[in-house]
Every structure is written in structure tokens, then in C-alpha cells.
C-alpha positions as CSV (number, residue, x, y, z in Angstrom):
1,X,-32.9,51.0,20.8
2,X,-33.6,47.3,19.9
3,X,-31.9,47.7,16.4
4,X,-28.8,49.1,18.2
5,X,-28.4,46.1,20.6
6,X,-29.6,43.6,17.7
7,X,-26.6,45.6,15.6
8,X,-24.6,45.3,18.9
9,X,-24.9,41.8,18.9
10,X,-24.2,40.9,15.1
11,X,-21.1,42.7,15.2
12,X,-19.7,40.7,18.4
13,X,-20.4,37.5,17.2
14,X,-18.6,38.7,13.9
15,X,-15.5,39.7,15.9
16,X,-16.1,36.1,17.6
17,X,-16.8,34.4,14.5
18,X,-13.6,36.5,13.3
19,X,-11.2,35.1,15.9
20,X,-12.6,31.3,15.8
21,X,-11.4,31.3,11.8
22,X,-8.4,33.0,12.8
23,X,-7.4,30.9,15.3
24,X,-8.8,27.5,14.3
25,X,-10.2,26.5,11.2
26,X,-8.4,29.1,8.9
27,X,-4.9,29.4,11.3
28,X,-2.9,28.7,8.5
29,X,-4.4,31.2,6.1
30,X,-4.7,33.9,8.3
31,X,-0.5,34.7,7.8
32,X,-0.8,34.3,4.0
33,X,-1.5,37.2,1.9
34,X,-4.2,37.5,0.6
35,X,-5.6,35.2,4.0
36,X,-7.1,37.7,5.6
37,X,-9.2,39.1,3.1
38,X,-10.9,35.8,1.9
39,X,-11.3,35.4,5.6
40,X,-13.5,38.3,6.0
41,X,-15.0,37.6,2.3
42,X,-16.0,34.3,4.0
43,X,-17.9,36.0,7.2
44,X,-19.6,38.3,5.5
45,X,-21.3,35.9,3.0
46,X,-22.1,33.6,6.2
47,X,-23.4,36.5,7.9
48,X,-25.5,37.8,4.5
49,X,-26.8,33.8,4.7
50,X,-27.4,33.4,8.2
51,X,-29.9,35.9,9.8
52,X,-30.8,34.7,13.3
53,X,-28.7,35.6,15.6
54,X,-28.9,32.3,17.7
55,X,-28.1,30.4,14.4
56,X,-24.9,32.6,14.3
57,X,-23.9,31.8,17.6
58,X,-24.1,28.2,17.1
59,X,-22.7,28.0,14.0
60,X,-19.4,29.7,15.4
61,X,-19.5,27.0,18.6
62,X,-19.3,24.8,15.5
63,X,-17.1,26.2,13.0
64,X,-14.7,23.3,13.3
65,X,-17.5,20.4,12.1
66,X,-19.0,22.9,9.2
67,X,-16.2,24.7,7.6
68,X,-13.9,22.7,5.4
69,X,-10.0,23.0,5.9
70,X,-9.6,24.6,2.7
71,X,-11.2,27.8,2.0
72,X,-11.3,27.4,-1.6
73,X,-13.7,24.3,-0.8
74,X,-16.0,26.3,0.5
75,X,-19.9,26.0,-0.5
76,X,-22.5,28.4,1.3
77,X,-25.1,25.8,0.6
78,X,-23.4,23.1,1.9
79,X,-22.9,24.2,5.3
80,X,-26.5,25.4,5.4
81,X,-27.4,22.3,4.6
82,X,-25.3,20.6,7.6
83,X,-25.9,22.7,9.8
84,X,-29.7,22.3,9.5
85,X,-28.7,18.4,9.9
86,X,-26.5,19.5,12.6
87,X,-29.7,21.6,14.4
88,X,-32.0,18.6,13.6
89,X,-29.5,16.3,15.3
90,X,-29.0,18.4,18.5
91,X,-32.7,18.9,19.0
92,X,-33.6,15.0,18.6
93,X,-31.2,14.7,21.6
94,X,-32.9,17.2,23.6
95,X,-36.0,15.9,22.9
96,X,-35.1,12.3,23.1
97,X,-33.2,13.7,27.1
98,X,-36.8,15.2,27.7
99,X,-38.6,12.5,27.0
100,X,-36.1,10.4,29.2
101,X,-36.7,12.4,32.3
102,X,-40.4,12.6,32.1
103,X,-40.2,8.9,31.4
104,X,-38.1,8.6,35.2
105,X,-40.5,11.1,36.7
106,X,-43.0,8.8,35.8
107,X,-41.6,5.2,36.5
108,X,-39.2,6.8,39.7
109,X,-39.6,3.8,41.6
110,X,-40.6,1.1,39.4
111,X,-37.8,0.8,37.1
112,X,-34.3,-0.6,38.2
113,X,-31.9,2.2,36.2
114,X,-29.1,-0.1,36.1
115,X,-31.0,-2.9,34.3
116,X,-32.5,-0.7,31.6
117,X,-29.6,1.6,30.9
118,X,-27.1,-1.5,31.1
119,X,-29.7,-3.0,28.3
120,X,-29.6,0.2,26.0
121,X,-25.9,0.5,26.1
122,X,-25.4,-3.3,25.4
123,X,-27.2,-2.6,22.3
124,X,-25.7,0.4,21.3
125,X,-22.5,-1.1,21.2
126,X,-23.2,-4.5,19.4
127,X,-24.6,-2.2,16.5
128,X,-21.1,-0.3,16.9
């Protein structure tokens, strides 16, 4: 029963995955003839590459950044590669957001917020 709903699963997010090229990154290609095909060419070799299902799923919410605008340009390796980056990137902020809230759990009424984040964002923007 697992494999069905694990199956289940795979092929909605290829129908999703489907309509995010069709109607964003590929919109273009998707009329041409031929479009469709290297469309679904496209899918299947991301799907063959990708087998967690939760990597699926955010590389779909993030087909825009990974996929280039031409199809032709299109390296398997490459967007592995960025979206590991991309996953790297993502979890640094949650951690570095975790880290902040146990850091105010902490410090809760030592710390004058305004001071401190009014210092960090001073500094993020001079190095702007």
C-alpha cells in the first residue's frame, strides 16, 4: 500500500512539475512543435535524477531560479548542483532563524530588540 501512495505521489508532482514548465519557465515552448515533447523528455530525466520526493517538491516551488530559459541549455548536473546550493542556503537560514529565537528566549528581557536589529541591518546595508 505504501508503494501505491509513494507512486501516487510521484506522479502528482509530475503533473505539477508538468504544469509549472508549461506555464512558466517553458510557456513559450510549450506551443511549438516539437515543445511538448522535450518538455516531458526534460521531466522524466529530472525525475530519473531526483529520487526523494521532498526534493521534488521543492525543486518544482523553484523551477523558475534552477531551469534556464532555454531548454537546449539545459545541464542535469548543473541544476543538481544549485539546487544543493539552493538547499544549503535555505537551511543556513533556518538554522541561523533558530538560533535567533533561542538566542531571544534566552536574553527576553535583557536585550533592547530595536538597538541590536537596528545595528545588524546598518551593517547589512553598508556591505550592500
Amino acid at each position: 500500500m505504501a508503494h501505491l501512495h509513494m507512486r501516487d505521489q510521484r506522479k502528482q508532482a509530475k503533473l505539477k512539475m508538468l504544469e509549472r514548465m508549461r506555464e512558466g519557465v517553458y510557456r513559450e515552448l510549450w506551443d511549438v512543435p516539437g515543445g511538448q515533447d522535450q518538455i516531458m523528455a526534460l521531466i522524466k530525466e529530472v525525475f530519473l535524477k531526483f529520487e526523494n520526493l521532498d526534493d521534488i517538491k521543492n525543486l518544482i516551488r523553484n523551477a523558475e531560479r534552477l531551469f534556464p530559459e532555454n531548454i537546449e541549455d539545459v545541464d542535469i548536473h548543473e541544476i543538481e548542483d544549485e539546487f544543493g546550493k539552493l538547499r544549503r542556503e535555505v537551511e543556513r537560514t533556518k538554522l541561523a532563524a533558530e538560533l535567533e529565537l533561542k538566542i531571544r528566549v534566552i536574553y527576553f528581557d535583557r536585550i533592547r530588540v530595536d538597538k541590536v536589529e537596528g545595528k545588524y541591518t546598518k551593517r547589512k546595508r553598508k556591505r550592500a
